[in-house]
FIBA-297564 format. One line per field, with one value per residue (C-alpha): residue in one letter; z, x, y. Coordinates in Angstrom, 1 decimal, decimal comma, always signed. Layout:
N
aa: a;...
zz: Z;...
xx: X;...
yy: Y;...
! end
This chain:
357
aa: x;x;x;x;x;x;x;x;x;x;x;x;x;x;x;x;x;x;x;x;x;x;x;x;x;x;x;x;x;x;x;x;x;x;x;x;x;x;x;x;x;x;x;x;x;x;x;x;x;x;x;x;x;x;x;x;x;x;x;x;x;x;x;x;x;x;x;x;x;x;x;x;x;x;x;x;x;x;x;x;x;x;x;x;x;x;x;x;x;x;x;x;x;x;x;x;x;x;x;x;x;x;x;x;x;x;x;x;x;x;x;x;x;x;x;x;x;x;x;x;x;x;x;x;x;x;x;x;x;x;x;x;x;x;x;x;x;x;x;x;x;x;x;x;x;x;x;x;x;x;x;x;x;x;x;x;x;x;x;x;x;x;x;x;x;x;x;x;x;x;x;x;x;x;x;x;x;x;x;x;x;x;x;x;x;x;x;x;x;x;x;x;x;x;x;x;x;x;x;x;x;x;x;x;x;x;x;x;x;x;x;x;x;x;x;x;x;x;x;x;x;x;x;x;x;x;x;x;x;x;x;x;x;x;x;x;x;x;x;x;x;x;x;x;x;x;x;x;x;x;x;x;x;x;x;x;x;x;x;x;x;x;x;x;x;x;x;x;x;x;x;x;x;x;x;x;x;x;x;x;x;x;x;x;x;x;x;x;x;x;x;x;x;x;x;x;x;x;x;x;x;x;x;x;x;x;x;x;x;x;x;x;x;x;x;x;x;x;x;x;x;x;x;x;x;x;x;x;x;x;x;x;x;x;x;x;x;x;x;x;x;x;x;x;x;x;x;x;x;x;x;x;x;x;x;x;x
zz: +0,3;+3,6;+4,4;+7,7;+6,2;+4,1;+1,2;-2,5;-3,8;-7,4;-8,2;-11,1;-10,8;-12,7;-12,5;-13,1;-13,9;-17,1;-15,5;-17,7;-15,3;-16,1;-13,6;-10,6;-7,9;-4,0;-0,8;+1,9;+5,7;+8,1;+9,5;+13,1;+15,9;+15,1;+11,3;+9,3;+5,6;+2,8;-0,6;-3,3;-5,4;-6,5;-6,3;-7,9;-10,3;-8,7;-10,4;-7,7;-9,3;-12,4;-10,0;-8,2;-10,8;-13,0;-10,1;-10,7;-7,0;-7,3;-4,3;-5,9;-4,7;-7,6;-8,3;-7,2;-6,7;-6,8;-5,9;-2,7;-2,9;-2,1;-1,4;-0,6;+1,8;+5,2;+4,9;+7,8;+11,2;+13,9;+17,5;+18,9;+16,4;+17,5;+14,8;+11,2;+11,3;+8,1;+5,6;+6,4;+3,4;+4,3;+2,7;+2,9;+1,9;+0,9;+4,3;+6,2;+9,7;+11,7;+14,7;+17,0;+20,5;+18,6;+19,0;+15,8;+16,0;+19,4;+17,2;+14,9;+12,5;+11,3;+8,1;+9,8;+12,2;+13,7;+12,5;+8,7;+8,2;+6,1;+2,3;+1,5;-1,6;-1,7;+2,3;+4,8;+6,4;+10,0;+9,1;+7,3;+3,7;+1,4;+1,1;-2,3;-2,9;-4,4;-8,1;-6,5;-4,9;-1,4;+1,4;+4,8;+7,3;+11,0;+11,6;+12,9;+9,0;+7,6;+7,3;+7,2;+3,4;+4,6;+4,1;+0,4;-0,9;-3,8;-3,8;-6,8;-6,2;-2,8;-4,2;-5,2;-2,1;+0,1;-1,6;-4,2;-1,8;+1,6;-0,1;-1,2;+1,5;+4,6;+3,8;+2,7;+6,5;+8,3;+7,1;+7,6;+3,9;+5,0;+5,8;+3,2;+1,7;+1,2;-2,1;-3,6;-6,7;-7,6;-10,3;-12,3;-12,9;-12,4;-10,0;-7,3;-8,8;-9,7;-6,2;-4,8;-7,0;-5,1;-1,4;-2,5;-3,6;-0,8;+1,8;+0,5;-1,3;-4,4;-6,6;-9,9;-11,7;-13,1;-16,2;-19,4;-20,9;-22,2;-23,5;-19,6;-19,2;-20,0;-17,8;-14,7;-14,9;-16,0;-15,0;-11,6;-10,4;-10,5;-10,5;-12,7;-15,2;-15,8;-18,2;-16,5;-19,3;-20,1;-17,6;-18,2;-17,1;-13,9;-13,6;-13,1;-9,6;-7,5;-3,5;-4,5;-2,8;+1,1;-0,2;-3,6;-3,8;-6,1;-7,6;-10,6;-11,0;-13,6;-13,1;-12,1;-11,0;-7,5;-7,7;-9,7;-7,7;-4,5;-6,0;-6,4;-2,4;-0,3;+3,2;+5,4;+2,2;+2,0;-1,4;-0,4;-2,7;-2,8;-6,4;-7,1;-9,2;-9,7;-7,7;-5,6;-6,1;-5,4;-4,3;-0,3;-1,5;-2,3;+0,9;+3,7;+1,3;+2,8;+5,2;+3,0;+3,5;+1,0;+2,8;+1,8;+2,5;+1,5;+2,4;+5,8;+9,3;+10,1;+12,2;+9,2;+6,3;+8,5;+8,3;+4,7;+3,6;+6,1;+4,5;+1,2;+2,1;+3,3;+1,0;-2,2;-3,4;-5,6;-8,0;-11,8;-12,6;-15,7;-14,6;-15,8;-16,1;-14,7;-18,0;-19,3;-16,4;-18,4;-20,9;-18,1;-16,8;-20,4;-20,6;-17,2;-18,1;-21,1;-18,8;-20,6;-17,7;-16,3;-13,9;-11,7;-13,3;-11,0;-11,4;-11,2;-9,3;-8,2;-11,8;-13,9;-12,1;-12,4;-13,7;-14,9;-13,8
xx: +7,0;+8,8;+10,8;+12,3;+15,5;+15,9;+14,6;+15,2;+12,6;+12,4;+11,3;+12,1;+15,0;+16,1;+20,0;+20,8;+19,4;+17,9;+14,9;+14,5;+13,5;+14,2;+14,4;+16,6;+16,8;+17,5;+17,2;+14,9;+16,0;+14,2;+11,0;+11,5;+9,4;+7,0;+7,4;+5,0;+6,1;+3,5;+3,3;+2,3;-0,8;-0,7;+1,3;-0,1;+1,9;+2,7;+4,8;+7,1;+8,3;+9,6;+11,3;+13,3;+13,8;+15,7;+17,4;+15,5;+16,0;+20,0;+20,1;+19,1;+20,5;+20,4;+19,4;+16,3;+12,6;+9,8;+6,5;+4,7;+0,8;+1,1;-1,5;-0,6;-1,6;+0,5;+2,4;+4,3;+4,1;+6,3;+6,4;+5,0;+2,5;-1,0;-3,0;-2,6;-2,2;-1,4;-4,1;-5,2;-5,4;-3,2;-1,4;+1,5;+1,9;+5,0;+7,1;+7,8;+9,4;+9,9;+11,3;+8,1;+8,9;+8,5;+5,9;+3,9;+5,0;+3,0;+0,6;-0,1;+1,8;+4,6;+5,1;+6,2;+8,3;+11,3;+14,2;+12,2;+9,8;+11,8;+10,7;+9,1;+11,9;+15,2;+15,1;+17,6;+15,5;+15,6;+18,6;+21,1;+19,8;+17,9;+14,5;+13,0;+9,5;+6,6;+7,3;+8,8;+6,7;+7,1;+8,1;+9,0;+7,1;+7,1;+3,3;+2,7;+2,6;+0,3;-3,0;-5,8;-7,5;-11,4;-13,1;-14,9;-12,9;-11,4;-8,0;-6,8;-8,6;-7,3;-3,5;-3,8;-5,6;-2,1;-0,2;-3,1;-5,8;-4,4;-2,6;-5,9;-7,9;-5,9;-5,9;-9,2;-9,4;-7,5;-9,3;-12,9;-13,3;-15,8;-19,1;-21,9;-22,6;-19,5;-17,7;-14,4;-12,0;-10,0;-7,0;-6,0;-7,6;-5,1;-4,5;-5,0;-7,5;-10,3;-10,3;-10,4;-13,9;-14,8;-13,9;-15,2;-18,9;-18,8;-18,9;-21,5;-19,7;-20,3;-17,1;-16,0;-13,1;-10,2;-8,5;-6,3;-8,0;-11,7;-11,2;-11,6;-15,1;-17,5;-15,5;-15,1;-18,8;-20,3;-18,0;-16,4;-20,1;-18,5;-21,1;-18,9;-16,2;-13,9;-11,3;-8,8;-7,3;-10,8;-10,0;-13,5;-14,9;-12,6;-13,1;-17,1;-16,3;-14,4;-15,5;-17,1;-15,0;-14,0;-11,3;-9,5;-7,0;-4,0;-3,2;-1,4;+2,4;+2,2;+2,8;-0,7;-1,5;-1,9;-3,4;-6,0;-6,9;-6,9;-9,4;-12,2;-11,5;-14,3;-13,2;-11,1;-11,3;-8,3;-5,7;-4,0;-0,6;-0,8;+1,3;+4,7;+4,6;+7,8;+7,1;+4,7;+4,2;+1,7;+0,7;+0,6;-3,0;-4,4;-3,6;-4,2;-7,4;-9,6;-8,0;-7,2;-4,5;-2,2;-1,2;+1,0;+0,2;+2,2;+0,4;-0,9;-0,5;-1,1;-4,3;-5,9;-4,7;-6,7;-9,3;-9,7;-9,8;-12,7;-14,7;-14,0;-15,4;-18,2;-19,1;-17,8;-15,5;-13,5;-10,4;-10,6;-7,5;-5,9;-4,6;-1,2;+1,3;+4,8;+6,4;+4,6;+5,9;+8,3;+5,6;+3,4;+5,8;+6,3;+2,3;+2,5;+4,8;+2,7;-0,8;-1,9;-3,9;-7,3;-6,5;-3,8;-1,6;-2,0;+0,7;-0,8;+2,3;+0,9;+0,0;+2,6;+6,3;+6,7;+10,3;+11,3;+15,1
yy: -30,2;-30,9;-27,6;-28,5;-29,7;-26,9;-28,6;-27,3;-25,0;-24,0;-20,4;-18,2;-15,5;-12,3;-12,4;-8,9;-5,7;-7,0;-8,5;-11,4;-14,3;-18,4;-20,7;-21,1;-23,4;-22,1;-23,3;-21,5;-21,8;-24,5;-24,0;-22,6;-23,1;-20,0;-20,6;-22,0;-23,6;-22,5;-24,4;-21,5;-22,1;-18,6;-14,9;-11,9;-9,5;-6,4;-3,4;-4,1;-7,1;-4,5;-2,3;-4,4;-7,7;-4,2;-2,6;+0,8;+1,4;+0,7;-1,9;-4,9;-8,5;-11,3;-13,6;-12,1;-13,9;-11,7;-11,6;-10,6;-11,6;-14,5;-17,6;-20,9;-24,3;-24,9;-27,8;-27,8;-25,6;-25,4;-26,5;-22,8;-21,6;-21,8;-19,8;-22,0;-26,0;-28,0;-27,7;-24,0;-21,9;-18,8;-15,8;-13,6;-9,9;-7,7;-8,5;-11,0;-10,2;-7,0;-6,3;-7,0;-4,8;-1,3;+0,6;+0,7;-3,4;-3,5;-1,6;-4,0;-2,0;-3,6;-1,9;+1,1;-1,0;+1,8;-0,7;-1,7;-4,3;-7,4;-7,2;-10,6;-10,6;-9,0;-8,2;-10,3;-12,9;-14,2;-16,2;-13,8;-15,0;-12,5;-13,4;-14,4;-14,0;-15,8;-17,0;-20,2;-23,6;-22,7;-20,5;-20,2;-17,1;-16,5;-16,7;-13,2;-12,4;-14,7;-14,2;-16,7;-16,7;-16,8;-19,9;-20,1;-16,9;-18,0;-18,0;-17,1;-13,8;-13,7;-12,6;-9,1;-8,2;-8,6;-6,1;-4,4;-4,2;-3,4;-0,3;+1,5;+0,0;+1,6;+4,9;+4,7;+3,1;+5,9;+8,8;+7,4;+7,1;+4,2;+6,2;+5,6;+9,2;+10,5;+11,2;+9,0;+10,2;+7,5;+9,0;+5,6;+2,7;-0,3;-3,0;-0,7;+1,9;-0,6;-2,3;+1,4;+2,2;-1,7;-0,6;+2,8;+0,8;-1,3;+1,3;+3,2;+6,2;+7,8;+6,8;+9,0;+7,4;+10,3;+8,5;+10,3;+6,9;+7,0;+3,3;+2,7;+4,8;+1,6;-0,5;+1,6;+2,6;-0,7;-3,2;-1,9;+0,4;+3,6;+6,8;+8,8;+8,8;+11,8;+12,7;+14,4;+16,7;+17,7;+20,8;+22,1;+19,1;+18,8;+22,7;+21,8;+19,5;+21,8;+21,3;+18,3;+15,2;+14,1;+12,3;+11,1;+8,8;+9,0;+5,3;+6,5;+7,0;+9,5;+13,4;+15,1;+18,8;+19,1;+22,2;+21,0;+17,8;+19,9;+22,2;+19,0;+18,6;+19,7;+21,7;+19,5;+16,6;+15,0;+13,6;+10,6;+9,3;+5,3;+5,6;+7,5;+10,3;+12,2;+14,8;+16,9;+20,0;+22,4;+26,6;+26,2;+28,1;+25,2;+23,4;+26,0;+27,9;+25,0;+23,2;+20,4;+17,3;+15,6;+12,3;+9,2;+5,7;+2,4;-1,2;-1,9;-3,6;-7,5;-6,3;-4,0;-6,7;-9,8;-7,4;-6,3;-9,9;-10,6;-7,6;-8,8;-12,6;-10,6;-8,6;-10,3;-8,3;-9,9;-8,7;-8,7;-11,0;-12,5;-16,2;-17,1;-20,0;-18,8;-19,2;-15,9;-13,9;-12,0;-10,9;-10,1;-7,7;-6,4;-5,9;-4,6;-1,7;-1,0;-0,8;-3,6;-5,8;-5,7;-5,3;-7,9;-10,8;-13,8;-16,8;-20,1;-21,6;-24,9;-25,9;-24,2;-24,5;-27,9;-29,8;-26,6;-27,4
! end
């Protein structure tokens, strides 16, 4: 589809705090000079998508179009962008502009960016408009935050890796969790969990999974490569690792005893919050006794995100996906709340939103 006249794009749209999406028919801005217009083949499922399509934050916009993994085809670039040309397979991740003369933008940080990086959905785009995300057939994004989908990585699987994958990855990144040897503790084992226990495999570390599910043991062990599998109410069983990680990463949402987590880290080891429990709380003991870090980390920077899909291509690591038509969003988002995905919903736009208006 030709965006440069602002062309109609169909997408599907919660219009109020209900969440229930049906179809809906918008108009995205022209393709500027350093835009590029992307037709959507597919947009993964994030948990996102809940919060905002039912206001749980309080500042939704509606109608509101989620959806920010997003993989599509260039269909159209414009007159200054030198990196994608029509035909690239590219993607976009959960924003879509910043201001670009901070300095964690001159960083290659944008995320962080001093004045806010611009959601991909329910942000205000370039031209005033609030941006809508991925369950439609096509948007419009300033280069700078695409990314190029290598060359034989299927796409499909490419999707949860720009919101999914660049969250566990770059903290993972930041505190040298990449040296073969060392020991991971991934706590959940969901969209972002299992592709933690993958990173964690692929760079050489011994991974244990922490669940409250044992239905999950066969999978994260068998399935996903883990070393170990650990029921984290069994406190005699999480009693029997103390000192015994470099670094464990929280993916889960749920409430979890700090103190007890802390007490697995080894000297200097390190518990890192990708998920959002309702609160952290823990004896300053079990931080200082050790010299042991909690840190927080949300997705990651244009630089780190082109670079966790290259080490994927090359080291084939691929997501475990369930393929959908967008008519079954609203029961994926249903089955999302209830945990019930292994492990990332993936809309097939290209082949499913079609005539629905």
């Amino acid at each position: 589809m030709d965006a440069s006249n602002g062309d109609c794009c169909l997408g599907w749209a919660a219009r109020d705090p209900s969440g229930f999406l049906s179809p809906y028919k918008f108009t995205r801005r022209p393709v500027g000079s350093d835009d590029v217009s992307i037709s959507i083949q597919y947009c993964g499922v994030c948990f996102a998508d809940v919060i905002w399509t039912r206001n749980k934050l309080g500042h939704s916009n509606y109608p509101l179009v989620p959806g920010h993994e997003i993989v599509g085809i260039v269909t159209e670039v414009g007159s200054n962008v030198g990196r994608f040309k029509i035909g690239d397979h590219v993607g976009v991740g959960t924003y879509v502009n910043s201001c670009r003369e901070c300095d964690y933008c001159d960083s290659k940080l944008e995320v962080h960016c001093s004045k806010g990086a611009v959601f991909t959905f329910d942000g205000v785009d370039a031209d005033g408009t609030i941006t809508k995300g991925g369950y439609s057939n096509y948007i419009v994004v300033h280069e700078r935050y695409c990314y190029t989908i290598p060359e034989n990585y299927p796409p499909q699987l490419a999707a949860p890796l720009l919101c999914a994958g660049i969250t566990v990855y770059t903290p993972m990144i930041r505190h040298n969790m990449n040296q073969p040897g060392k020991s991971l503790g991934v706590v959940g084992l969901g969209g972002l969990g299992h592709l933690a226990v993958k990173f964690g495999k692929a760079f050489g570390l011994k991974v244990t999974v922490f669940s409250t599910s044992i239905s999950k043991r066969e999978e994260a062990l068998n399935l996903l490569g883990a070393d170990n599998f650990v029921i984290s109410s069994d406190e005699k069983q999480m009693r029997g690792l103390e000192k015994s990680f470099d670094f464990i990463i929280n993916t889960a949402s749920g409430d979890i005893s700090f103190d007890l987590y802390l007490s697995l880290l080894k000297t200097a080891g390190v518990l890192a919050l990708v998920g959002f429990p309702s609160e952290v709380k823990f004896s300053p003991g079990s931080l200082s006794l050790g010299a042991k870090t909690i840190t927080g980390s949300i997705t990651g920077g244009t630089k780190q995100t082109q670079e966790m899909l290259d080490f994927c291509a090359a080291h084939k690591i691929y997501p475990e996906i369930e393929l959908i038509p967008i008519q079954y969003s609203n029961k994926a988002l249903e089955r999302l709340i209830k945990k019930d995905v292994k492990y990332r919903f993936v809309i097939d736009i290209a082949n499913s939103l079609k005539g629905d208006l």
